[in-house]
N, C-alpha and C positions, 0 to 999 in steps of 0.2 A: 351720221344721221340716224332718228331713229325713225324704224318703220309703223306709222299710224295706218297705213290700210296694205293689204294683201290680195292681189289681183290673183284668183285660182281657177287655172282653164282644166277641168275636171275629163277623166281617162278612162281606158278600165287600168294600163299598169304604170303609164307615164304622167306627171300631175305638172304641169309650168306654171312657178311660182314669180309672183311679181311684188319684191318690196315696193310701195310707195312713202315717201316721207309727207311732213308735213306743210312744202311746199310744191305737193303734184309732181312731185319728179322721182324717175325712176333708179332706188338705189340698190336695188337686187333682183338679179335673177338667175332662177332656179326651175332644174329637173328633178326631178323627187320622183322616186318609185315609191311604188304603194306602203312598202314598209318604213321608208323613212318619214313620213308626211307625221303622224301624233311626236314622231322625237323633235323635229325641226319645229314644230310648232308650238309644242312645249317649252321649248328656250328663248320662244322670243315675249315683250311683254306684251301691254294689252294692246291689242290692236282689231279692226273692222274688216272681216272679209268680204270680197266681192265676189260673185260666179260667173262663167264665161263661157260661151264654148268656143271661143275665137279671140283670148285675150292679146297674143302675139297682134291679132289685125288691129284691134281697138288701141293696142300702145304705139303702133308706129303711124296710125291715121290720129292720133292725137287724142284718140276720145277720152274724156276725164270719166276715172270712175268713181262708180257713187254708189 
């Protein structure tokens, strides 16, 4: 599946990364330290991010992100 949006609950050293496809469903997730976040997001193509500061709650209460 490819990842059309990216759910990013922002830290100061820990980042959780959340692939979303293009049917709302969640096909990746990720811990990312600070250094890894511009290499990991470099390799994926283009996609929409979201900002969070509680995306863990908003994916298991269902909440669609937009």
């Amino acid at each position: 599946m490819q990842i059309t949006t990216i759910g990013l609950d922002l830290a100061k050293h820990i980042f959780q990364v959340h692939g979303i496809d293009a049917n709302e469903g969640v096909v990746e997730k990720r811990r990312l330290r600070r250094g890894q976040v511009l290499s990991y997001f470099a390799k994926l193509e283009r996609f929409r991010v979201t900002r969070t500061h509680n995306l863990s709650l908003q994916c298991s209460a269902g909440i669609r992100l937009v």
